[in-house]
Backbone as CSV, one residue per row, in Angstrom:
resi,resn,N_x,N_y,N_z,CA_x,CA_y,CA_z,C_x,C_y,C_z
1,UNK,11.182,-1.909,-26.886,9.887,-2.531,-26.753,9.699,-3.080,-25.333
2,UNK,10.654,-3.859,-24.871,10.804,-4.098,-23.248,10.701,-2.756,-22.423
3,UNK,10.991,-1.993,-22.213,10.879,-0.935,-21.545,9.570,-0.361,-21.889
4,UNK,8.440,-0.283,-22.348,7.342,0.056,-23.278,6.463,-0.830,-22.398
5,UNK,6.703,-2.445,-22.453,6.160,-3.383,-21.666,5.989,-2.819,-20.707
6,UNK,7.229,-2.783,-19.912,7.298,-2.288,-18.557,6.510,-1.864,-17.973
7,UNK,6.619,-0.090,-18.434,5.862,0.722,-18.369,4.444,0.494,-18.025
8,UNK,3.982,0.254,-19.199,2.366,0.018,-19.191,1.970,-1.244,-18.190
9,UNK,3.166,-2.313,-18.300,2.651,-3.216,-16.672,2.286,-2.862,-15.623
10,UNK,3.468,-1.710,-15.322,3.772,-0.805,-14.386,2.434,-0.237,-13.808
11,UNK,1.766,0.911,-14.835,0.471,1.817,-15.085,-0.665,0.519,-14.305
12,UNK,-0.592,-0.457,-15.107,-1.920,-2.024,-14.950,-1.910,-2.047,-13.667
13,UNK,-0.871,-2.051,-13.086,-0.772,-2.442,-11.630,-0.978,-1.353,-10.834
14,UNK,-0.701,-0.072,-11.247,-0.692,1.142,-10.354,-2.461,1.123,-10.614
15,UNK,-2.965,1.253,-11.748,-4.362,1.251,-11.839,-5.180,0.142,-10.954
16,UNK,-4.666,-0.925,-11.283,-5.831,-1.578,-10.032,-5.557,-1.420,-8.975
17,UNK,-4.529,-1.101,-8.185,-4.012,-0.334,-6.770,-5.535,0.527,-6.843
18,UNK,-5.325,1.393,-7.519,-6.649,2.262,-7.428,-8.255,1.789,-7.209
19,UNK,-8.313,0.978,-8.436,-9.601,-0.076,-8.271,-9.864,-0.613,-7.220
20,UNK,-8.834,-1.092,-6.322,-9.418,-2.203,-5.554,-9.642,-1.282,-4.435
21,UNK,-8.783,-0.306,-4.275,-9.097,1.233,-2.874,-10.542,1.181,-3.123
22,UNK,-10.935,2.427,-4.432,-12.028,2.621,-4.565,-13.740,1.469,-4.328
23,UNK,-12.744,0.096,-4.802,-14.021,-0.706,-4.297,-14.349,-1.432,-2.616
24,UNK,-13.350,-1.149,-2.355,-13.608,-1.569,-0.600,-13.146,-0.112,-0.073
25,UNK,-13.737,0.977,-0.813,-13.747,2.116,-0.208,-14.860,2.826,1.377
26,UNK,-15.952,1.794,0.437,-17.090,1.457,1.860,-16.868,0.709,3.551
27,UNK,-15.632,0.106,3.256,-15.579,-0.418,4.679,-14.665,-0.096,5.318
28,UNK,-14.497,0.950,6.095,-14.179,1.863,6.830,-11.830,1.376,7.057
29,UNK,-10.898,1.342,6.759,-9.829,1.319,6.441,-9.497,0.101,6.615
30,UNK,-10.573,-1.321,5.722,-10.161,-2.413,5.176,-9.669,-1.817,3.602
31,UNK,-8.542,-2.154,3.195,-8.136,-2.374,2.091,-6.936,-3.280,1.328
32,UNK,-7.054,-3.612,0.317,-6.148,-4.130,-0.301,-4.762,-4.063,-0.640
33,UNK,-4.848,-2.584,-0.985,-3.806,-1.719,-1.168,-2.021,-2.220,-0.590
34,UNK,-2.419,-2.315,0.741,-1.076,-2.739,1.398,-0.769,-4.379,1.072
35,UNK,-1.418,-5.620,0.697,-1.449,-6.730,0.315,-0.703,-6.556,-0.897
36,UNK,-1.623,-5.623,-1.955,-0.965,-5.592,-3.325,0.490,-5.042,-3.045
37,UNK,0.477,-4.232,-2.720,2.195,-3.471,-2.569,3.235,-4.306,-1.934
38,UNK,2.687,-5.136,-1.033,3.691,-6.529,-0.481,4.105,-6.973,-1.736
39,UNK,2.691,-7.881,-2.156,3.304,-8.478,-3.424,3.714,-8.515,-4.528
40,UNK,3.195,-7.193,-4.881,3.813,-6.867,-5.905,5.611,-6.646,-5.860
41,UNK,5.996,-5.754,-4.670,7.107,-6.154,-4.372,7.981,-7.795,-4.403
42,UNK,7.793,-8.412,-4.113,7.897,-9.901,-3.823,8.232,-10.543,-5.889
43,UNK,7.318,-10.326,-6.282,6.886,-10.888,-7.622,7.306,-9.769,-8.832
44,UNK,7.352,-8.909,-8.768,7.088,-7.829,-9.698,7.972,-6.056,-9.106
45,UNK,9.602,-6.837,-8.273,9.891,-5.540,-7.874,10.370,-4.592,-8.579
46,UNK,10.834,-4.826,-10.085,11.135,-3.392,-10.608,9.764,-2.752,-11.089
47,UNK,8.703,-3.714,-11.532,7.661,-2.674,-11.908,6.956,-2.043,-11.030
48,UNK,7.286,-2.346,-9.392,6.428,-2.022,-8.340,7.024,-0.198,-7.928
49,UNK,8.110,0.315,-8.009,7.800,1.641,-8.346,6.620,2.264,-9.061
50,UNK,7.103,1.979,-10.316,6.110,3.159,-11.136,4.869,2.498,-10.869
51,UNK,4.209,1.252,-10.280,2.830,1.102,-10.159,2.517,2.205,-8.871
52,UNK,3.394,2.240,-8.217,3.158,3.145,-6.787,2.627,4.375,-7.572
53,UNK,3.621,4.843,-8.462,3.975,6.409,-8.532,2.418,6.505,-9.846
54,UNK,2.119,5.963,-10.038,0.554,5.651,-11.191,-0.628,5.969,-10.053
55,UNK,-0.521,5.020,-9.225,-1.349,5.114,-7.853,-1.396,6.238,-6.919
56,UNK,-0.255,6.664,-6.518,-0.221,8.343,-6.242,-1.418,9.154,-7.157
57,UNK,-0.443,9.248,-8.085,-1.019,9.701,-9.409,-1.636,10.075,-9.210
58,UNK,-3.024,9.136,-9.704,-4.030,8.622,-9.727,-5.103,8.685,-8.521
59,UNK,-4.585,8.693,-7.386,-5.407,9.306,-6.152,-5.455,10.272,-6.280
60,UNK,-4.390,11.102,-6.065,-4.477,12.745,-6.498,-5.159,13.275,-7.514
61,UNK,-4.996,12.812,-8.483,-6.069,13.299,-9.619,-7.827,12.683,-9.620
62,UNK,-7.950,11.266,-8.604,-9.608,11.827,-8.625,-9.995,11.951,-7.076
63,UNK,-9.085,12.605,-5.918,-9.317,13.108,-5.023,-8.600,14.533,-4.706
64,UNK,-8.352,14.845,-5.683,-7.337,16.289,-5.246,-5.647,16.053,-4.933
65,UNK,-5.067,17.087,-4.668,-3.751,17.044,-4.530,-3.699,17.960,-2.958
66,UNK,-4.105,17.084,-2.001,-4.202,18.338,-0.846,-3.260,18.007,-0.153
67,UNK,-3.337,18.101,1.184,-2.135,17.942,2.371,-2.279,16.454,2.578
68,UNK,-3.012,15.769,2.709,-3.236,14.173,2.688,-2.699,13.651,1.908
69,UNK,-2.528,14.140,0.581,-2.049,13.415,-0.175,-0.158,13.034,-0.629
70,UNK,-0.216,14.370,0.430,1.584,14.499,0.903,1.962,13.168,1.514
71,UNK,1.469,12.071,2.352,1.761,11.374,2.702,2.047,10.018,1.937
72,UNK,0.886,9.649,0.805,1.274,9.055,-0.076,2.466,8.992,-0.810
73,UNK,3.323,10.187,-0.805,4.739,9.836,-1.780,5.591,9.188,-0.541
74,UNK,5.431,8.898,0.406,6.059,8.298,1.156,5.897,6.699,2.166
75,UNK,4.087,7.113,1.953,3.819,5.744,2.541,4.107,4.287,2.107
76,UNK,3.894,4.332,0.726,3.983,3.286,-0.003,4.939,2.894,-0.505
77,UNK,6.268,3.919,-0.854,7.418,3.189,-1.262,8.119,3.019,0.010
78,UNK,7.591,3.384,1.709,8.104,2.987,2.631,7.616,1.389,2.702
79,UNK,6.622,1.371,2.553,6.104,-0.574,2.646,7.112,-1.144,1.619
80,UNK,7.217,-0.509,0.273,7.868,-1.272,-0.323,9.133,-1.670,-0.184
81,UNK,9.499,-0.688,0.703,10.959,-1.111,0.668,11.388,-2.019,2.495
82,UNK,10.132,-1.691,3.184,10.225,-3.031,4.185,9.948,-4.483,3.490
83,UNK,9.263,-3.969,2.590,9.173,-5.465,1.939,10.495,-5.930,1.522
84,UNK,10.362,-5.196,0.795,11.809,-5.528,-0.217,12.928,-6.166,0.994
85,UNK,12.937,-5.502,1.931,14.235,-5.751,2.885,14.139,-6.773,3.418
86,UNK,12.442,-7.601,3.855,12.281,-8.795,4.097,12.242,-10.010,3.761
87,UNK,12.476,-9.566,2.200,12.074,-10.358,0.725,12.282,-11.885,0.851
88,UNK,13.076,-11.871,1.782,13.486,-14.048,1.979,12.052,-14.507,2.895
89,UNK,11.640,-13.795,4.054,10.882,-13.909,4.542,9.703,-15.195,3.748
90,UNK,9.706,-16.115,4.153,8.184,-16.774,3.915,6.981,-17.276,4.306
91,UNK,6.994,-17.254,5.924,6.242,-17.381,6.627,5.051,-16.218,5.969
92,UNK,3.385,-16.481,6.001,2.343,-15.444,5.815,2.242,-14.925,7.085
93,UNK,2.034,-15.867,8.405,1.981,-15.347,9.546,2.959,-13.513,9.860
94,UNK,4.455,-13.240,9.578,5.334,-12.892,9.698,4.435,-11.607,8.762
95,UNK,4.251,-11.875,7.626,3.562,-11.229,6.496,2.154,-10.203,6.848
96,UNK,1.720,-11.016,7.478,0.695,-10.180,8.480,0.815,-9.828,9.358
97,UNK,1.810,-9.613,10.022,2.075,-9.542,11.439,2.528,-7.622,10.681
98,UNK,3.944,-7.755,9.789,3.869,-6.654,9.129,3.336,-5.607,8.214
99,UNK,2.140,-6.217,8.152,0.821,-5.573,6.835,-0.059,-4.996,8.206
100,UNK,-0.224,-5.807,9.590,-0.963,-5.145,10.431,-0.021,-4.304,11.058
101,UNK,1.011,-4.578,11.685,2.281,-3.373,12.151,2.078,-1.897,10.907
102,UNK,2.037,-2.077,9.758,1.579,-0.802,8.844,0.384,-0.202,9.050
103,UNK,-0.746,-1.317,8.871,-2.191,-0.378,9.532,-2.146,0.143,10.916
104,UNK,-1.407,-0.399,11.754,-1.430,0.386,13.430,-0.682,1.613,13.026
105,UNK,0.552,1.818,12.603,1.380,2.627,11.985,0.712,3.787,11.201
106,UNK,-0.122,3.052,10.433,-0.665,4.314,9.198,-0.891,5.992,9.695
107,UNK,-1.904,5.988,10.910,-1.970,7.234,11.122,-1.010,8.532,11.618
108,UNK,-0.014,7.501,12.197,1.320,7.948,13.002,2.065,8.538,11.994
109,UNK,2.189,7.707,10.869,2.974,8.435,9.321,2.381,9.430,8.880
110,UNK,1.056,9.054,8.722,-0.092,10.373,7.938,0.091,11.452,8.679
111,UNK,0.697,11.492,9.718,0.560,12.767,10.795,1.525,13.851,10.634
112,UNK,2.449,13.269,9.959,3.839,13.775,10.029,3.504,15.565,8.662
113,UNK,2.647,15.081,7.522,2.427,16.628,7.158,1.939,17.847,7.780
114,UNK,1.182,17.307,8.689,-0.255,18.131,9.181,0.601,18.543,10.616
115,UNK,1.734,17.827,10.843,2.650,17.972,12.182,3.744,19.614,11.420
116,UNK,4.274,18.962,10.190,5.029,20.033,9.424,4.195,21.125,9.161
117,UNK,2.728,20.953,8.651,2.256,22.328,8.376,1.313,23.075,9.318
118,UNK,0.991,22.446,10.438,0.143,23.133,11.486,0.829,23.175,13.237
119,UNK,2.498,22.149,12.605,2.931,22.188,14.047,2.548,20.552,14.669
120,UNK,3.679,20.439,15.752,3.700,19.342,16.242,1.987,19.271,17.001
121,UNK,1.390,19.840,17.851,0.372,20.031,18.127,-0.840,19.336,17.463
122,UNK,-0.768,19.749,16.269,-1.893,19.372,15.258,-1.382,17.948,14.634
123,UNK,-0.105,17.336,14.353,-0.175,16.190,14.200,-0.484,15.213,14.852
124,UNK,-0.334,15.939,16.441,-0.475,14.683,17.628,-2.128,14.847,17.342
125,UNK,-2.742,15.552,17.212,-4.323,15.471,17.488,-4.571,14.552,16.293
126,UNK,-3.945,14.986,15.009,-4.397,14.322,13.753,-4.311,12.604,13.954
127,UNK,-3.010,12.503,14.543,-3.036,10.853,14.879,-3.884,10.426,16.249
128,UNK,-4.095,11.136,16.768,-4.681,10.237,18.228,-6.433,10.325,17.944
129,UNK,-6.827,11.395,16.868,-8.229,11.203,16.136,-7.979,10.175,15.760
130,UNK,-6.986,9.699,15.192,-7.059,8.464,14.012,-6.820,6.572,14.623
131,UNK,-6.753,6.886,15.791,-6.296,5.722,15.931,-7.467,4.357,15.900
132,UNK,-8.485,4.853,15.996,-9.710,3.797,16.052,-9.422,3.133,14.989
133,UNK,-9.366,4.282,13.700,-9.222,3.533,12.168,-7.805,2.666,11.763
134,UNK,-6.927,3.092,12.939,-5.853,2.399,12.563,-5.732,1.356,13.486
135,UNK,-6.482,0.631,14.261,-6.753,-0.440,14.951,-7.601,-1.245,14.222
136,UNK,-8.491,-0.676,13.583,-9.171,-1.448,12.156,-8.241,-1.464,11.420
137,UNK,-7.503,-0.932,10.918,-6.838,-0.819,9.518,-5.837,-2.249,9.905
138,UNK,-5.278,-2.399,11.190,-4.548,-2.846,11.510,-5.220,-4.864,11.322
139,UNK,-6.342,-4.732,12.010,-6.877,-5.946,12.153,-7.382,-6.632,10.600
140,UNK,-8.042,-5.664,9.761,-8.270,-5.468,8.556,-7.125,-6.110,7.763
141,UNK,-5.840,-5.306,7.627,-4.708,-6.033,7.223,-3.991,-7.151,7.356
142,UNK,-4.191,-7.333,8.967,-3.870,-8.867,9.356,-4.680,-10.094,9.072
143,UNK,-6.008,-9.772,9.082,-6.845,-10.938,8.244,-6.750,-10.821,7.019
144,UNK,-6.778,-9.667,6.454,-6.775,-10.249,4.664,-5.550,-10.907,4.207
145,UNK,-4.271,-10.444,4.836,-2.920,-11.485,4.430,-2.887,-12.741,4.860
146,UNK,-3.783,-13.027,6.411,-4.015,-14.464,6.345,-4.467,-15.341,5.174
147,UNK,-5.855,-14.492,4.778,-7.033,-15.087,4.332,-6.265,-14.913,2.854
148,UNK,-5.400,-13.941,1.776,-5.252,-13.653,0.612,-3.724,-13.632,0.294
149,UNK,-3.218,-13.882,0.971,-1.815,-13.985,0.368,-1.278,-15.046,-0.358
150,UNK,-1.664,-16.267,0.020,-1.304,-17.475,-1.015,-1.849,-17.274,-2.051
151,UNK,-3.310,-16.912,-2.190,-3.873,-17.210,-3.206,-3.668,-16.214,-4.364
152,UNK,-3.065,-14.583,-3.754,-2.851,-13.527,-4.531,-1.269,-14.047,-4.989
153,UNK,-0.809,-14.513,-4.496,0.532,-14.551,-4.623,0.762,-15.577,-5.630
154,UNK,-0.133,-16.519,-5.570,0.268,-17.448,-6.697,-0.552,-16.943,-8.235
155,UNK,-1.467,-16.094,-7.881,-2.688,-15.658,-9.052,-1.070,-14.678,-9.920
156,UNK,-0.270,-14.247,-8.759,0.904,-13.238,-9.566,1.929,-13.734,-10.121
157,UNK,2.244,-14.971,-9.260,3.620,-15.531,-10.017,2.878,-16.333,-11.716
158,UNK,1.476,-16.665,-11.328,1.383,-17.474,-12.897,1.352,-16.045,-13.750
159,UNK,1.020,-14.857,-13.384,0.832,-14.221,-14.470,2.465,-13.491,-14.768
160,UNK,3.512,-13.392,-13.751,4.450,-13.183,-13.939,5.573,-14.119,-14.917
161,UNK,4.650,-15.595,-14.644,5.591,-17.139,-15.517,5.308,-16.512,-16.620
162,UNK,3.554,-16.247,-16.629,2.746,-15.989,-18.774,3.849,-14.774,-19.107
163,UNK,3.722,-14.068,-18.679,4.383,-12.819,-19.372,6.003,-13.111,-19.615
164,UNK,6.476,-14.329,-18.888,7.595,-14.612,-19.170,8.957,-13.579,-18.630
């Protein structure tokens, strides 16, 4: 029955990973996504796999399974496991400093399929197109962990106390 729990915690969390993409999908690579995957790590690290691997999933199935989406099996259990490695860490400052180090980062990773399947050539173009969004993505990330990390973080540990 514990393992059953799990699971479906697991799915809850990989699903709103999804939700919250899709709803700040409008503002150009502000998202949540990397906040939740901090903390969920932090609060919730064995269920924070399979919420990843739900979230994959789950992108892929209502955006396709294309070459973009190659990057996802790697992006996110790479955050997770910088997290994980930082895990004493408590400073938020420190916290954002590495949620924006990931958004500057993002396109540089994303590059690496499109580098494997079209050649080094085409990844360098794919990332140096991308970097505007990952200077947003970057600034994007560093204010929302200012502005949302206490307050997400404690919204997780009470629901991590309830569930016991």
């Amino acid at each position: 029955m514990k393992r059953i729990r799990t699971l479906v915690f697991s799915a809850l969390l990989g699903a709103l990973l999804l939700v919250v993409q899709v709803v700040l999908a409008p503002l150009p690579n502000v998202e949540l996504v990397s906040l939740l995957v901090l903390l969920y790590t932090l609060e919730f690290p064995r269920q924070t796999p399979g919420a990843i691997g739900v979230f994959v999933v789950l992108e892929g199935l209502a955006y396709g399974f294309g070459l973009w989406w190659v990057m996802y099996l790697y992006l996110w259990p790479l955050l997770a496991l910088v997290v994980w490695l930082l895990r004493k860490n408590t400073s938020v400052l420190l916290w954002a400093v590495v949620l924006g180090g990931f958004g500057l980062c993002f396109g540089m990773l994303c590059a690496i399929p499109y580098a494997l399947a079209g050649g080094i050539a085409a990844g360098i173009a794919y990332w140096i197109s991308g970097i505007p969004f990952d200077l947003a993505h970057c600034v994007g990330n560093f204010l929302l962990t200012l502005a949302l990390y206490r307050p997400m973080r404690s919204a997780l540990q009470q629901i991590r106390k309830n569930l016991g």
